[in-house]
C-alpha positions as CSV (number, residue, x, y, z in Angstrom):
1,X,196.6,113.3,110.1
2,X,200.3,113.6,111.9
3,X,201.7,110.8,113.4
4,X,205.0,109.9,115.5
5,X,206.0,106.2,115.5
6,X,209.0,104.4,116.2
7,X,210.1,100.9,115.5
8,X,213.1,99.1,117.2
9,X,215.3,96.3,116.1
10,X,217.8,94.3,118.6
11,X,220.3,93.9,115.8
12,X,223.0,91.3,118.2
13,X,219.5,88.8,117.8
14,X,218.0,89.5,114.7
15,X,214.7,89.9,116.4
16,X,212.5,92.8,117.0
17,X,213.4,94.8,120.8
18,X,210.4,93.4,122.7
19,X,209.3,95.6,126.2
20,X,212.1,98.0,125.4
21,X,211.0,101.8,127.1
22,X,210.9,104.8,125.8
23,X,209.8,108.0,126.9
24,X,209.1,111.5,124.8
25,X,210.1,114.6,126.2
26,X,209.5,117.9,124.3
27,X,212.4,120.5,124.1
28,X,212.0,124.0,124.9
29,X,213.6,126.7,123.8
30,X,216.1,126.3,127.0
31,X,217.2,122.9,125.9
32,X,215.2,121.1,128.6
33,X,212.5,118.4,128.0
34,X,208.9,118.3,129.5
35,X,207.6,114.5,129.5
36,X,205.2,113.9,127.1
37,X,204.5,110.0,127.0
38,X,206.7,106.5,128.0
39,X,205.4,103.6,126.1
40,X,207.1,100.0,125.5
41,X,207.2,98.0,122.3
42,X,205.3,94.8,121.5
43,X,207.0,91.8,120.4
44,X,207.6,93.2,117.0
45,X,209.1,96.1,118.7
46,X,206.6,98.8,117.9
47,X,204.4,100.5,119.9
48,X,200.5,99.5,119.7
49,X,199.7,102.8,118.3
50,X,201.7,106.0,117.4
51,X,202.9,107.4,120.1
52,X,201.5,111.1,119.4
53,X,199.2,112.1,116.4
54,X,196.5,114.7,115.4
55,X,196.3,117.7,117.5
56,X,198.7,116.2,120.2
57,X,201.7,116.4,117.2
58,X,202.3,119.9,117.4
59,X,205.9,121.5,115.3
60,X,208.7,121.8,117.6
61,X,211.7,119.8,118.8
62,X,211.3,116.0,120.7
63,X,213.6,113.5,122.4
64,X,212.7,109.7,122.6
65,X,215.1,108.3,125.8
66,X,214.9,104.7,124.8
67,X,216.0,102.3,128.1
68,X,218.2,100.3,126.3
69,X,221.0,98.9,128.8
70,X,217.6,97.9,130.9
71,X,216.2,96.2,127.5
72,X,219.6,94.5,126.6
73,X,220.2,93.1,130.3
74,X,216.2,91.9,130.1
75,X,216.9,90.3,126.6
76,X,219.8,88.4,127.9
77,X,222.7,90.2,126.3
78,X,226.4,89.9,128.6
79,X,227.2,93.7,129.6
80,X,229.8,95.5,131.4
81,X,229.3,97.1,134.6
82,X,228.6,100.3,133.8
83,X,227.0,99.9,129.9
84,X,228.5,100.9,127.1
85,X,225.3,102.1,125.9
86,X,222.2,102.6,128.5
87,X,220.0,105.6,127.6
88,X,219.9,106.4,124.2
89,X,218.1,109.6,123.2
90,X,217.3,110.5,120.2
91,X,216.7,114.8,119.7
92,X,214.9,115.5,116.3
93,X,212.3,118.4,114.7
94,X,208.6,118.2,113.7
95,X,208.3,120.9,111.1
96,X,204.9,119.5,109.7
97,X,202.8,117.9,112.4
98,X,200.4,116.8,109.5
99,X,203.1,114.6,108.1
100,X,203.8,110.4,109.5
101,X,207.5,110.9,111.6
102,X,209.0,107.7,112.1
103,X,212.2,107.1,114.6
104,X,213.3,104.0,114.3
105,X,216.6,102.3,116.1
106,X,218.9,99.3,115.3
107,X,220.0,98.7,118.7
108,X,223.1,96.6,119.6
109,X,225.4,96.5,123.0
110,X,228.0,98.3,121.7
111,X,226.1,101.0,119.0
112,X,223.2,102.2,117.0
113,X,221.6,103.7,114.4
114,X,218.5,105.6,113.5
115,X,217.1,107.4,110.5
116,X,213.4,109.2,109.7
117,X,211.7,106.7,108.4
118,X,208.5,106.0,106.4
């Protein structure tokens, strides 16, 4: 069974990006996103389960829009007024929902990272 997860690390703290948001949007052919789901990590920055999977992970191109300027402000870090970084999305393709896809981001003020994971 497919499954879309994501895992997100506040790399400034070297500590897992607790109550961080997210929200999935699914892209249609006209470059716009329909909202699909908005969860928030746990304390070690996951989401309590994946956040789609079975029939709901269907092929096609997603965007997770992860809150971070909100997150970093809530997790103490010093920012300027505006952010250098507040929403971060992330655009990627699901060619076989019946495979695990797993977005995960290294967060910091000032950049990130992501990769498909396993």
């Amino acid at each position: 069974m497919g499954r879309l997860t994501t895992h997100v690390l506040d790399t400034a703290s070297g500590l897992p990006a607790a109550g961080l948001v997210a929200h999935l949007l699914r892209v249609g052919p006209d470059g716009a996103g329909e909202p699909v789901k908005t969860v928030v990590t746990n304390a070690d920055g996951r989401c309590d389960a994946p956040i789609l999977e079975g029939e709901a992970l269907a092929a096609g191109t997603y965007e997770l829009r992860f809150e971070a300027g909100a997150y970093l402000r809530a997790a103490g870090h010093a920012l300027p007024e505006p952010a250098f970084l507040d929403i971060i999305p992330i655009r990627f393709g699901i060619a076989d929902p019946s495979r695990h896809y797993h977005v995960p981001l290294l967060l910091s003020p000032y950049g990130y990272s992501t990769y498909r994971g396993s």
